[in-house]
Every structure is written in structure tokens, then in C-alpha cells.
C-alpha positions in Angstrom: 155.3 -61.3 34.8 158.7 -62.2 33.7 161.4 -62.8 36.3 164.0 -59.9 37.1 167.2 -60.6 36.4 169.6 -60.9 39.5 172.2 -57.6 40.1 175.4 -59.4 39.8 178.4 -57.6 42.5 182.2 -58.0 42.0 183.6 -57.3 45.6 187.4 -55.4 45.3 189.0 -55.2 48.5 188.2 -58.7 50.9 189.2 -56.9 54.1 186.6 -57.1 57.0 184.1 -54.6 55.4 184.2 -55.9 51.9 183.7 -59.4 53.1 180.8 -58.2 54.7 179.5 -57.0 51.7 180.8 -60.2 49.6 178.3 -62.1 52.5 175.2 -60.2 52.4 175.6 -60.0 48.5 175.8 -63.9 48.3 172.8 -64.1 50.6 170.5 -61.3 48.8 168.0 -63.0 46.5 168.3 -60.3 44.1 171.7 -60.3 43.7 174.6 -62.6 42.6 178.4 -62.7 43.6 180.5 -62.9 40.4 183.9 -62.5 41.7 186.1 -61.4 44.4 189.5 -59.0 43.9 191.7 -58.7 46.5 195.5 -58.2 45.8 196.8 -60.8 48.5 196.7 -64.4 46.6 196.7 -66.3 50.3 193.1 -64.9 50.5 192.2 -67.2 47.3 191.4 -70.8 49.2 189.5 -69.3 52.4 187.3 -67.4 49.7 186.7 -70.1 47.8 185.9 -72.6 50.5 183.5 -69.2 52.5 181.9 -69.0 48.5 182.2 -71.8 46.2 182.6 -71.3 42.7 183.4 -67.7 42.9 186.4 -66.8 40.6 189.5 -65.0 42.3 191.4 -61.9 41.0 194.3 -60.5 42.1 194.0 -56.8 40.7 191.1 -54.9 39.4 192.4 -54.7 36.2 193.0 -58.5 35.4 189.1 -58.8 36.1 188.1 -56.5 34.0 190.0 -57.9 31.1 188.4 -61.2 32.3 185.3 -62.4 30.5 183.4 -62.4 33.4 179.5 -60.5 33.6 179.0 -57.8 36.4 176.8 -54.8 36.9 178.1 -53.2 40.0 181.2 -53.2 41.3 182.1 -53.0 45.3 185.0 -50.7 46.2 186.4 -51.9 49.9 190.4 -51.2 49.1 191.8 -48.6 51.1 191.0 -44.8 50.7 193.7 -43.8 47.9 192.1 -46.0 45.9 188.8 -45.2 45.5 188.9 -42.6 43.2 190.9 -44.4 40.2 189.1 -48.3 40.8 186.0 -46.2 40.6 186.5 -44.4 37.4 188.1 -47.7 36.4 184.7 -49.4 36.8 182.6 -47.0 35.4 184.9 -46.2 32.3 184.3 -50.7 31.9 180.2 -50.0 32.3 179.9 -50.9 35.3 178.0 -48.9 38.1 179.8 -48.7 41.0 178.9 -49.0 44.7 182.2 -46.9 47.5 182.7 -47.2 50.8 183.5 -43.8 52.5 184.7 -42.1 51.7 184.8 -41.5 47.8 187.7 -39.5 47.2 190.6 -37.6 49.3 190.2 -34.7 47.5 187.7 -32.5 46.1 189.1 -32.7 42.6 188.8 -36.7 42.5 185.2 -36.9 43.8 184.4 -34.3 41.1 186.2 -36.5 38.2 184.2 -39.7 39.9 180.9 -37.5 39.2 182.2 -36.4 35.7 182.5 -40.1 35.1 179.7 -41.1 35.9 177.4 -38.5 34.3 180.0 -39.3 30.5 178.9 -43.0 30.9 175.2 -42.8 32.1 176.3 -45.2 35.0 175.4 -44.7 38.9 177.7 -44.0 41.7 176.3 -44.8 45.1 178.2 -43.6 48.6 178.4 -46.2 51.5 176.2 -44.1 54.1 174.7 -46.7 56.1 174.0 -44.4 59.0 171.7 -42.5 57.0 169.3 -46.0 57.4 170.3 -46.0 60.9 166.1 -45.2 62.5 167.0 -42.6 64.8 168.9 -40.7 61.8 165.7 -41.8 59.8 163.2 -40.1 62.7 165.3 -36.9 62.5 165.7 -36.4 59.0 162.0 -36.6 58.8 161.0 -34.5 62.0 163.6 -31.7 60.1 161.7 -32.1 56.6 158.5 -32.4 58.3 159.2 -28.9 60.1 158.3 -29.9 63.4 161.8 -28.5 64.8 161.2 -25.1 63.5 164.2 -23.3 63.2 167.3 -25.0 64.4 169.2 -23.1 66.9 172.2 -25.5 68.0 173.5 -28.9 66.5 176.3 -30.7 69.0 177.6 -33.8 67.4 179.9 -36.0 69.7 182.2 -38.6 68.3 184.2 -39.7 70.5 186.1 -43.5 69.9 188.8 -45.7 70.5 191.5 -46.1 68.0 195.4 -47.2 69.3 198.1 -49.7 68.5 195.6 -52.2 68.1 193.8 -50.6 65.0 197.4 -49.0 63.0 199.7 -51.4 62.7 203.1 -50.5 60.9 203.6 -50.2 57.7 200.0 -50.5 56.7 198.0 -47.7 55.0 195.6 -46.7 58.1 197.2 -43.5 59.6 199.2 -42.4 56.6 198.3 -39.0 55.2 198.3 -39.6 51.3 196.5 -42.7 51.9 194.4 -42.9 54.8 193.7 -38.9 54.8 192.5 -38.1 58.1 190.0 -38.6 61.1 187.9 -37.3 59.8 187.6 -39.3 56.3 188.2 -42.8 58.0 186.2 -42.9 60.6 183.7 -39.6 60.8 182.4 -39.4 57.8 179.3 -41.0 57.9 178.5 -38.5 60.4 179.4 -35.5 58.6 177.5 -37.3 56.0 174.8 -37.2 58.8 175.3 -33.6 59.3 174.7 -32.7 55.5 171.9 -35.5 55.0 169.6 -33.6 57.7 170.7 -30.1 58.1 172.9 -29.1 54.7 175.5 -27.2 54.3 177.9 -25.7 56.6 179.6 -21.9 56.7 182.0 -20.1 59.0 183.8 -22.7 59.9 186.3 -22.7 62.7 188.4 -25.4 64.2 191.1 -26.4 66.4 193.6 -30.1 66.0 195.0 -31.9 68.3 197.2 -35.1 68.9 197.0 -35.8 72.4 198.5 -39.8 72.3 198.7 -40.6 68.4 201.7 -39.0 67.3 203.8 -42.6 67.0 200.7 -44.1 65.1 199.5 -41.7 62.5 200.3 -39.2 60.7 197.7 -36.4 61.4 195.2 -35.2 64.6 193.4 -37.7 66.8 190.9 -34.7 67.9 189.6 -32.1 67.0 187.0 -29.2 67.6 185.1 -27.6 64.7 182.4 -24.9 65.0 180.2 -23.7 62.2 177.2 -21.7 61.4 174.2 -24.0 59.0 173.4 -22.4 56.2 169.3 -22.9 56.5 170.6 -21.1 60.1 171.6 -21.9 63.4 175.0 -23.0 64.5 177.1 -25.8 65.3 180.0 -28.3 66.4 181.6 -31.7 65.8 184.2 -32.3 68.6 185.7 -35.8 67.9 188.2 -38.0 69.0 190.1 -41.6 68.6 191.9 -40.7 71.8 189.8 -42.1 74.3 191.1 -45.1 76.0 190.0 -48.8 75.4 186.9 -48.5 74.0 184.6 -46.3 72.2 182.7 -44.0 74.3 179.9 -42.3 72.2 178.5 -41.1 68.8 175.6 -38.4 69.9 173.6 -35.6 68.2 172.1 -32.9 70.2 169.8 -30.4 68.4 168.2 -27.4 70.3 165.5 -25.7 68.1 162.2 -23.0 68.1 160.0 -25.8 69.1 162.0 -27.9 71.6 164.8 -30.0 72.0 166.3 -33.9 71.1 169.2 -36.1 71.7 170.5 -38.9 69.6 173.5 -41.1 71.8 174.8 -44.2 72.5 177.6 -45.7 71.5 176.5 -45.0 67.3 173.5 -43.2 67.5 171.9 -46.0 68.1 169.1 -44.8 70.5 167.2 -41.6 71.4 167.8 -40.5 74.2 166.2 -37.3 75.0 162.8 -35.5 72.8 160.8 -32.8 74.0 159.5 -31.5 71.3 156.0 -29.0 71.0 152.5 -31.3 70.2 154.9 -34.3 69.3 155.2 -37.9 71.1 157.8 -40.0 70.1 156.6 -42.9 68.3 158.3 -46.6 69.0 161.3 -46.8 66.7 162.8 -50.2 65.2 166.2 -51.8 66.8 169.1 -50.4 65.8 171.7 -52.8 63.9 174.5 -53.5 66.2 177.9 -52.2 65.4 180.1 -53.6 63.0 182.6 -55.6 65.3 186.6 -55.9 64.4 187.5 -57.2 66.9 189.4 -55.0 69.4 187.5 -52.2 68.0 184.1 -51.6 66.3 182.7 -49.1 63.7 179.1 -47.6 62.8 175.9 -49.5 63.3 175.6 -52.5 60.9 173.4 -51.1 57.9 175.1 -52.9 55.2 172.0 -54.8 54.0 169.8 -51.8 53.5 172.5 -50.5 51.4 172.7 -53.2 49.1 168.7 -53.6 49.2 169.0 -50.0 47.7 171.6 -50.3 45.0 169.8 -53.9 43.7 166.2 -51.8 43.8 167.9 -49.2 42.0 170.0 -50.7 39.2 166.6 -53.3 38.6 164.4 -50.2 38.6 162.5 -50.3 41.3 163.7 -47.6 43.7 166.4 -44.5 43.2 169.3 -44.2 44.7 169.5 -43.1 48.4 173.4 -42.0 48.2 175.0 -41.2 45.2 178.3 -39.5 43.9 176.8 -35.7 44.3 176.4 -36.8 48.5 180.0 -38.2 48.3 181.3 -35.1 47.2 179.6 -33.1 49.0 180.8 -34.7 52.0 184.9 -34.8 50.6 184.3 -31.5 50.2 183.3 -30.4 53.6 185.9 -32.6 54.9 188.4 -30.7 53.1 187.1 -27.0 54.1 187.7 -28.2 57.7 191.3 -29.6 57.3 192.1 -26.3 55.4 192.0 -24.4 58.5 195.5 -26.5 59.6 197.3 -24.2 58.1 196.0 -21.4 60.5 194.6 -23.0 63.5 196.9 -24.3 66.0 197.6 -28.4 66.1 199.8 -30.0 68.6 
């Protein structure tokens, strides 16, 4: 059998979350780290010392008009960017792997899509919660049927972001760049929402800014109710208000055949199933969080994501995420931010 050639990443943006990936690409037997982008040169000796022999570029551009070999590159820059680095990299034949979310607008996730369907190349979505296993066990009790119909979905995100996350001048917490809450740090579980139960209708919601209004530019809370499509209703109250620390990340589902809770701090853990005929089977550990310090994000799925993109682009799986999911998920984002201009924010 002749030997698979490795998938060879480019990593732009070497902030926490795209030094993650730059780590578990150089670590991945299947895959090889080609080069690193970031836009601040003082990142240039502790990246090469942390990977050795690993060329540095300061833009996305003077790598691509480098002759240097990739097949995927790794968007980590800030939101704004996403959409043009992406087309960027597809336009150069590369495929290209985003962290959420893809776009700020529904328009620019569509022209990512476009893209990628004029080159032939993939676009994959950075959904790691989707490998989280109690979001696994769900989607599979929903597909399976064993729910039935699905009266209520509750989904609680309630988390900790002050002074310590936005600091001034930077991009988090502006509105052309950062966008919202709800793309920065809830997507993955609207994401969530879409992956399991689809699309959402009737949507209602309410903004509020309880202790944010010095740090950002938009709501720290909010309370959105909607009916599901496939039937049933629903809401996603969230929050970066809460004080200190994150509180929880849950999913409550009340359906024809009984009952479940997903909690914790990140959905990391069932905490409540009753359902008809049904014993719930021992799941695997859930990653912990990813850790920033004075604050932390979504469980730590990373790996399986990469696993997926290096199955996929060697041909050996499909693609678990891709630019259709992305959005889909902009999109939603945007229907519920509509409803500023005739719901009351404060």
C-alpha cells in the first residue's frame, strides 16, 4: 500500500486558539505545519523556538505569494476577517478550515459558499461541540427517534466575560468586528441547536446590557424564544454578565417519550434522562474547557476537528462541518439580532 501523503496546515492568526491548532497540527501524524501568519513580527522568535523550522509570515497575502506548499489553511484572526482570508485561500487552492464563526453577515457566508463550490475546494466550520459526547448521545437519540416529538428545548448559556477578557482598543466587543454575543461566544451552541433539532421560526427576543456598556459595544444578555420547525418550541437565554466565573452551558429537552438534561459548566455531562424503554449507556469523558486564563471557552475538541479535516481532504471520511452549517448558523444569528430594531434593549 503506498504511504498517504501528510495534509500540510498554514495556521493565520497565532492568538490562543490558533496556537492550539498550530500544536495539535504539529503533533498529528497525518498532518504537517508549513507555516505560521500572524501580523505581530514579536510573535516570530517564540514560534520559532515552540516549532523549529517553521517559516513566519506577517500577512496572509505575503504567504501566499511565497513559494511555500499547503493544503488547508487555518483561519484564527479575529471575526471581520474571516470572510475575505477565506475566500483569499480558496481563490489560492487551498481548502480552508474557520473558526466560528464564518462570516458576520449572511451575504459573506454565502460568497465563502459560492467560493468554494467555483473552486471545487472544502470549507469546514470550527464546531467542536458537535464532537462534544453528550451532544453526540443527543443528536443520535433525536435521529434515532427515541424522543418522539420534541415539545420544549431550554438552552442556558450563562458565562463570565468583564474587563479581564475586552481590553481597549482591541477588536473583542466592537460591533463591525467582533459582531455580537452571540457570534463570539454562542455560536457553537446555536450551532448545537441547528446540528440536532434544525431550523428555527417565530422568533422573539429581548437585549439587555446589565454591566457591559463601558466594554462592548452591543448586549451582554439576552432572551430569545422560538418555535422548531420539525415542531415544538424553544429558548436560548444567555449571558456574559454573570460575575467571576462561568456559571453553566445546559440543554433541557422535554419530549412525547420523556425528558433529558445536558449541564455543566459546557455541556460537559448529563445530568438528567428519563426517557421510555431507554438506559443511558456510559459515555466517554468530556475534554476539559479550553483555559485563557482568567476565563475559559467550550470544551477542548480541537483534535477531533483536525482528525476530521485530515480524514477528509486524504479521502478517508467527509466532512462533519462545512460552509452550508456555517451559514446556516450566521444566518440564524442574524434573524435574532434583527429583532433589535423592535424589541426593547437597555
Amino acid at each position: 500500500m503506498p504511504s498517504i501523503a501528510p495534509v500540510r496546515f498554514v495556521i493565520c492568526g497565532v492568538g490562543h486558539i490558533g496556537r492550539r491548532h498550530a500544536t495539535l497540527v504539529a503533533r498529528h501524524s497525518g498532518a504537517q505545519l508549513v507555516a505560521l501568519v500572524d501580523t505581530r513580527p514579536e510573535l516570530a522568535a517564540e514560534l520559532q523556538a515552540e516549532f523549529p523550522g517553521v517559516p513566519f509570515f506577517t500577512s496572509l497575502n505575503a504567504f501566499l505569494l511565497a513559494d511555500c506548499e499547503a493544503d488547508v489553511l487555518t483561519i484564527a484572526t479575529p471575526n471581520y476577517q474571516h470572510t475575505p482570508q477565506a475566500i483569499a485561500g480558496l481563490a489560492h487552492g487551498l481548502h480552508v478550515l474557520i473558526e466560528k464563526p464564518i462570516a458576520l453577515r449572511t451575504p459573506d457566508a454565502e460568497a465563502v459558499v459560492r467560493m468554494a463550490e467555483q473552486t471545487g475546494h472544502l470549507v469546514f466550520g470550527v464546531m467542536q461541540n458537535r464532537y462534544s459526547p453528550p451532544a453526540a448521545w443527543l443528536k443520535q437519540l433525536v435521529d434515532e427517534g427515541r424522543l418522539g416529538q420534541v415539545y420544549l428545548v431550554q438552552i442556558n448559556c450563562f458565562w463570565n466575560r468583564d474587563a479581564r477578557y475586552y481590553q481597549a482598543g482591541a477588536w473583542k466587543g466592537t460591533q463591525q468586528q467582533d459582531g455580537g454575543t452571540l457570534f463570539t461566544q454562542f455560536s457553537h451552541f446555536v450551532d448545537l441547536l441547528y446540528w440536532v433539532f434544525g431550523d428555527i421560526t417565530n422568533i422573539t427576543a429581548r437585549f439587555r446590557d446589565f454591566n457591559h456598556e463601558q466594554l462592548t459595544d452591543f448586549e451582554d444578555s439576552g432572551l430569545v424564544t422560538f418555535d422548531l420547525v420539525s415542531g415544538g418550541s424553544g429558548t436560548l437565554q444567555y449571558s456574559t454578565a454573570v460575575w467571576d466565573r462561568n456559571l453553566e452551558s445546559s440543554l433541557t429537552v422535554v419530549a412525547e417519550h420523556g425528558s433529558l438534561k445536558i449541564g455543566g459548566q459546557y455541556m460537559d455531562k448529563v445530568e438528567y434522562c428519563h426517557l421510555r424503554d431507554y438506559t443511558l449507556p456510559a459515555l466517554p469523558p468530556t475534554n476539559p474547557a479550553n483555559n485563557y486564563g482568567s476565563y475559559q471557552g467550550s470544551a477542548a475538541n480541537h483534535v477531533q476537528v483536525i482528525e476530521n479535516v485530515v480524514e477528509t481532504v486524504q479521502k478517508r471520511s467527509h466532512a462533519t462541518t462545512n460552509a452550508l452549517d456555517g451559514l446556516k448558523v450566521v444566518e440564524i444569528i442574524e434573524r435574532i439580532y434583527q429583532l433589535k430594531n423592535t424589541s426593547g434593549t437597555s
